[in-house]
N, C-alpha and C positions, 0 to 999 in steps of 0.2 A: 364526319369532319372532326380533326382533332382539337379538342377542347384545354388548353394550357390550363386555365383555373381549375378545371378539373385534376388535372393530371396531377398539378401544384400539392392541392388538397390532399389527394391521395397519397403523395410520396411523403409526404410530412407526417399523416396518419401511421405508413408503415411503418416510416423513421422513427417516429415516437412508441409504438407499441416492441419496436427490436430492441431499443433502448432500455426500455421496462422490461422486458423478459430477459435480458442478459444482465440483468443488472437486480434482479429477485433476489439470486443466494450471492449478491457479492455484497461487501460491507465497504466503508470506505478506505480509502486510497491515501497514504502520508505519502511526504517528500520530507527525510531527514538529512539534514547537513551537518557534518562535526569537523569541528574547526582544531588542529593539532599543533597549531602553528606555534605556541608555546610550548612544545615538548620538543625531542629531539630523539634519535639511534631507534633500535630494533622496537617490535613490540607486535602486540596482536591484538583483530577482533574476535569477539566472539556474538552471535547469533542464538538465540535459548529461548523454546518455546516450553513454557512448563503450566503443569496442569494435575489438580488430584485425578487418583485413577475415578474416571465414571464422568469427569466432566464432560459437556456437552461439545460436540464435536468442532472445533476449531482449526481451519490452515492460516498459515501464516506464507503469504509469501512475496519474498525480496527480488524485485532487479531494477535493473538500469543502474546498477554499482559502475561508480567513477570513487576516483582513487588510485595510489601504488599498492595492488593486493599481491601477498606474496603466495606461499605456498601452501597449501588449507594442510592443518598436522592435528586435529581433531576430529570426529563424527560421530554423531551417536544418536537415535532411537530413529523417527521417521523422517528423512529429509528425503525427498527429489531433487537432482537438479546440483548443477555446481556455480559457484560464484567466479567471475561478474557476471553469469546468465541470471535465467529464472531458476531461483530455488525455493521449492515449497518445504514448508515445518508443517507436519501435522500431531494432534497431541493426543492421538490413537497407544501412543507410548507417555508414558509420566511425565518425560521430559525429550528433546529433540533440539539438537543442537550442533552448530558447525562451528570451526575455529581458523583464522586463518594470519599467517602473520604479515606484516604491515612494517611501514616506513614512519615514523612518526615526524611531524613536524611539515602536513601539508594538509587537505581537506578532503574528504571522503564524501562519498553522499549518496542514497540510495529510497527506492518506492518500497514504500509497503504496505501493501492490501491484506483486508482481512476478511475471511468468508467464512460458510461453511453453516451445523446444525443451531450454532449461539446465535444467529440470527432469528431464527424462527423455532426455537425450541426451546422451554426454561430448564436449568441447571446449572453445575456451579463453574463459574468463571476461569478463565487462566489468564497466563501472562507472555508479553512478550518482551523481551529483552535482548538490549544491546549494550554491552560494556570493550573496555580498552584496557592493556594491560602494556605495562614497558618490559624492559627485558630480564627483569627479575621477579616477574611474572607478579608487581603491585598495581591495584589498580591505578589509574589515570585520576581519575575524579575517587569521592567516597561511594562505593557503589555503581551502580548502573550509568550508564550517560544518557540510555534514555528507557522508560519501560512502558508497554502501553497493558493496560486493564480491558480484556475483552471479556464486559458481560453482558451476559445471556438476557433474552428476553423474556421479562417475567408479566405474571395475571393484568399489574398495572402497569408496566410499563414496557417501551419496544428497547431491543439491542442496543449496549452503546460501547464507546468506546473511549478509554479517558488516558492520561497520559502526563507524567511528568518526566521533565529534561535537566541535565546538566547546564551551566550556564555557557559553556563551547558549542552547545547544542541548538539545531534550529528545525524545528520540526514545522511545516506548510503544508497545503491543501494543491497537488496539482493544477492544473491549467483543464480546464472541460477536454471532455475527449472528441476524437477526432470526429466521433459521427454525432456527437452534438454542433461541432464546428458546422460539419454539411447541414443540420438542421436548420441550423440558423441561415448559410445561406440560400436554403431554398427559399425560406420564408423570406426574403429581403429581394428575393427575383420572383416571388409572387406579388409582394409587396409594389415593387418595381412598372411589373406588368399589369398590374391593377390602374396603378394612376396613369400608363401610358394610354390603357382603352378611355380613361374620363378625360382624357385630355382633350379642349376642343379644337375641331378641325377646321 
């Protein structure tokens, strides 16, 4: 006879354990927003992942790019992938980097996960970076609009990830992913079916 609390139990167990195991060598996930709306005419972003040689193994990678992206007119060390797709940076090279020009004067926005041996391995850190330029190729802001610090994890302490922004800049935490979504709803239709059996009749 088919047992639903069981079955319940069990799909939330394997839910939970797919979760954990895809998510071991992954680091966390931004949502960055840059707001242009005070600038205007031509200009470009650029994407830069840099790192000394011998640092601990780091990808970087950007999508779900929204925005007017124009024509990419830079590339250089390990990138996969083209923008607005998934493009990964890794820093197997010193430094990895993509360039692409832009429309200034409207809002861009894009995900970026970090993965890779700085989570579970100690050594020295790198960086990720995202800056803007207008059409005399000055920056936007002084420096970066946004940079994040991916370091490694050391004897006392685990992997982390820290970050400063521009003030046009808004760097968030996405929304849980989709098979935590189903997690939760199983758990709310076991939950559900529980109190329908105590229910009296």
């Amino acid at each position: 006879m088919f047992n639903f609390k069981t079955f319940v139990k069990q799909a939330l167990l394997a839910a939970t354990l797919a979760f954990g195991i895809g998510h071991a060598t992954a680091g966390p996930t931004y949502h960055v927003d840059i707001d242009t709306t005070n600038y205007s005419g031509a200009g470009s972003i650029d994407f830069w992942l840099s790192s000394f040689n011998g640092a601990t193994g780091t990808i970087a990678t950007v999508s779900n790019f929204t925005g007017s992206l124009g024509a990419e007119t830079y590339r250089f060390g390990s990138v996969n992938g083209a923008l607005p797709g998934s493009t990964k940076f890794d820093n197997s090279e010193s430094f990895s980097a993509v360039t692409h020009d832009v429309v200034l004067g409207s809002k861009f926005g894009f995900d970026v996960n970090f993965s890779g041996d700085f989570l579970t391995v100690p050594g020295f850190a790198s960086t990720f970076s995202v800056a803007m330029f207008d059409a005399l190729g000055n920056y936007l802001v002084p420096d970066y609009l946004v940079e994040f610090s991916l370091n490694p994890v050391t004897v006392d302490d685990a992997a982390s990830v820290t970050y400063s922004a521009a003030r046009n800049v808004r760097v968030s935490v996405p929304e849980p992913s989709d098979l935590l979504l189903v997690m939760t709803g199983l758990g709310l239709v076991g939950f559900m079916r529980r109190r329908a059996t105590k229910a009296p009749r």
